[in-house]
C-alpha positions as CSV (number, residue, x, y, z in Angstrom):
1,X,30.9,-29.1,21.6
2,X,29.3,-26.0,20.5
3,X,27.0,-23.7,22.8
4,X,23.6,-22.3,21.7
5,X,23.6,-18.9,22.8
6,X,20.4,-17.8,25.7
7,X,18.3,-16.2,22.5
8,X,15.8,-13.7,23.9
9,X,12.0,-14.0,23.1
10,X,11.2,-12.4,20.2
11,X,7.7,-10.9,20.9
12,X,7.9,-7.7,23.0
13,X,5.5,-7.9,26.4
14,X,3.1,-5.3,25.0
15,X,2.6,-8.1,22.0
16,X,2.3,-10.9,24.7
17,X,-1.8,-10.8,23.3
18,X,-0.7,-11.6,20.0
19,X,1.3,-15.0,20.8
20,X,-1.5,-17.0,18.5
21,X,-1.5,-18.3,15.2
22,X,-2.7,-14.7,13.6
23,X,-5.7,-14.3,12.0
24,X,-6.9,-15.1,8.3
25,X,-7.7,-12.1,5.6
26,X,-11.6,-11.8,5.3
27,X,-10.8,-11.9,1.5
28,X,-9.2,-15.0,0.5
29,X,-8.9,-17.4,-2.7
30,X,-8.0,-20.5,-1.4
31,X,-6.4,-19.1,1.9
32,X,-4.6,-16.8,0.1
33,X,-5.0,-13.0,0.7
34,X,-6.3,-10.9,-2.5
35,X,-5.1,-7.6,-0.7
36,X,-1.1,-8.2,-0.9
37,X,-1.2,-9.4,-4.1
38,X,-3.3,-6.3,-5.5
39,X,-1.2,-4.0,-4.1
40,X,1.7,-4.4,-6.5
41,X,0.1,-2.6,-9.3
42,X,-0.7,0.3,-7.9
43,X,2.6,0.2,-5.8
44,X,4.4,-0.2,-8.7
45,X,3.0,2.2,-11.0
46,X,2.5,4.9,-8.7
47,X,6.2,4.7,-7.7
48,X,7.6,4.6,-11.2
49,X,5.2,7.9,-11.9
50,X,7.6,10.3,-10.3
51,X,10.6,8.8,-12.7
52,X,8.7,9.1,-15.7
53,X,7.5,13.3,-14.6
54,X,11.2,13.6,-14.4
55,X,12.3,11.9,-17.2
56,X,9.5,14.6,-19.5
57,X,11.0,17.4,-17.1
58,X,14.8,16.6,-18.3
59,X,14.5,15.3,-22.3
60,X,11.3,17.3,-22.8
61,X,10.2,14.2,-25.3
62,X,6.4,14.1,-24.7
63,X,6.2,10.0,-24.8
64,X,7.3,10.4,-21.1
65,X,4.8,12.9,-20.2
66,X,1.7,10.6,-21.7
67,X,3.4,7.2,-19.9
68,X,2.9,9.5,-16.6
69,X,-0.8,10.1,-18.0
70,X,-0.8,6.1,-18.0
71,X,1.0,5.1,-15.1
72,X,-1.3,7.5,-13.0
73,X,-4.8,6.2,-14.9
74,X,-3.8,2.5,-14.2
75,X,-2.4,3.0,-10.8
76,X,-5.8,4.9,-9.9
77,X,-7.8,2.0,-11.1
78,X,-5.4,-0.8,-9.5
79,X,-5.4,1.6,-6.3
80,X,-8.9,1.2,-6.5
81,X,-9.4,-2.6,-6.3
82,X,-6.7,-3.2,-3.8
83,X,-8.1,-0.3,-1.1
84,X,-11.7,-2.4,-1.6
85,X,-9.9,-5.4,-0.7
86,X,-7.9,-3.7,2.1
87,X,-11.1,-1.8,3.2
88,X,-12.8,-5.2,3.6
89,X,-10.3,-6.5,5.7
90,X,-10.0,-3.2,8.1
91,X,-14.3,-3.2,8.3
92,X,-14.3,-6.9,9.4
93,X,-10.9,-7.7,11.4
94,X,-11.0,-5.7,14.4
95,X,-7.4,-6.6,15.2
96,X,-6.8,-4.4,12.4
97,X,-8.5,-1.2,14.1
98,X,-7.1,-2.0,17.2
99,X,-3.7,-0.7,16.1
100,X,-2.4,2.9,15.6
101,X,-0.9,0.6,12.2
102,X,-4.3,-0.1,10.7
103,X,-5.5,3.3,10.7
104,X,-1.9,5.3,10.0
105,X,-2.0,2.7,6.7
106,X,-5.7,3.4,5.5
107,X,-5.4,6.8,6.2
108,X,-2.4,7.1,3.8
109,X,-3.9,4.9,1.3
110,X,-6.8,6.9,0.8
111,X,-4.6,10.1,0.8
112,X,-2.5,8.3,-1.6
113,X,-5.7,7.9,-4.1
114,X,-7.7,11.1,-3.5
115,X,-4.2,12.9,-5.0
116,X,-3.8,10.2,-7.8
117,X,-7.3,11.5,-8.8
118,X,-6.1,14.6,-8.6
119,X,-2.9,14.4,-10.2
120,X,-4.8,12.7,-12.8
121,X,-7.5,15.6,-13.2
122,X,-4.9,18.0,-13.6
123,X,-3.2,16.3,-16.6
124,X,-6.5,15.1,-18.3
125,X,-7.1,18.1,-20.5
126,X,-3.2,18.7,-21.6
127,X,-0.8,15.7,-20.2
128,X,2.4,18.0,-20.4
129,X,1.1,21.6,-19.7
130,X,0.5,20.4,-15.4
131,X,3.4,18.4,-15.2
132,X,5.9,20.6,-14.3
133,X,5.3,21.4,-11.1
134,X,2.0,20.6,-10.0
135,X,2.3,17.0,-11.7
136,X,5.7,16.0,-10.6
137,X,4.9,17.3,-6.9
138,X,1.7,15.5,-6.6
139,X,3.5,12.2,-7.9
140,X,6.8,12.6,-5.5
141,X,4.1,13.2,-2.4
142,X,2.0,9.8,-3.8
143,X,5.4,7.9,-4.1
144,X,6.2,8.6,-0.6
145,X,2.7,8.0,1.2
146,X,2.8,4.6,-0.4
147,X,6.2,4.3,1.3
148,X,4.7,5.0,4.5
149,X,1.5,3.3,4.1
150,X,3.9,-0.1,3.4
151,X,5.4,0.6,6.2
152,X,2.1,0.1,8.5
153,X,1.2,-2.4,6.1
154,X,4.2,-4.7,6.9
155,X,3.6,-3.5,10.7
156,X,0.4,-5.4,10.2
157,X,1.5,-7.8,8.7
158,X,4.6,-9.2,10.7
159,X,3.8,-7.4,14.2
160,X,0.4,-8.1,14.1
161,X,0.3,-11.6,12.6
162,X,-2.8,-9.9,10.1
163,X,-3.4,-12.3,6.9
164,X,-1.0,-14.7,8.2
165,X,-2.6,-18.1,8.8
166,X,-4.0,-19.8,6.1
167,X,-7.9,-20.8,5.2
168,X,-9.6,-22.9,8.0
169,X,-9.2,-20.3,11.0
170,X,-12.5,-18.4,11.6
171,X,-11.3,-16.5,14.3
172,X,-11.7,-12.9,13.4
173,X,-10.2,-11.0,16.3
């Protein structure tokens, strides 16, 4: 006969508040948060930015300096709709603004899109003349706020039970 090992409790005593169900995203199809799944575009377009500003920097073929032009553009525009979702959410879950986590991740979200803009307003006139260094600077610093940002963004998620439970649960706290 085997024995089942004494497993600790997973929640830590400063989380003892958080021992309920979670609480719902405010904006929801069907239960089902908008935010997380919006955030994949822009995630993975802003992240694959970078390779590309390297790739034009190395073989000097200009098809990689205008998919950066693109990648930037549609990650802006992605960027956008996800942070309106995500915005909506921090506005009307307090939980959310009750953690260092909510704020650390809006803060580097909007960072994050404020130097997209920019990286994108320095290529606008000429896509290759700003990519080397300002370009491929502004796109490494981008890459690794949204590393960060998904960082709080999972500390929302899984520590803080935020957009968790499905639709039914009015509880907004």
């Amino acid at each position: 006969m085997t024995q089942t090992p004494n497993i600790p409790p997973v929640i830590e005593s400063h989380e003892s508040n958080y021992r309920d169900s979670g609480v719902p995203s405010t904006v929801a199809i069907a239960g089902h948060p908008i935010h997380p799944a919006l955030i994949t575009l822009p995630i993975g377009l802003l992240v694959v930015a970078p390779v590309t500003d390297i790739a034009y920097w190395v073989l000097k073929d200009v098809f990689w300096a205008r998919a950066s032009f693109w990648l930037i553009a549609a990650g802006l525009v992605t960027g956008l709709l996800a942070a309106i979702t995500g915005l909506l959410d921090f506005i009307r879950i307090r939980r959310v603004r009750q953690h260092t986590a909510g704020w650390a991740h809006m803060y580097a979200n909007v960072t994050a899109l404020v130097l997209t803009a920019i990286n994108l307003g320095v290529r606008l006139g000429d896509p290759f003349e700003n990519i080397l260094f300002t370009g491929l600077l502004l796109s490494v610093v981008v890459a690794a706020l949204l590393g960060i940002s998904g960082w709080y963004g999972g500390e929302l998620v899984y520590r803080h039970k935020i957009a968790v439970i499905g639709y039914g649960n009015s509880e907004q706290s």
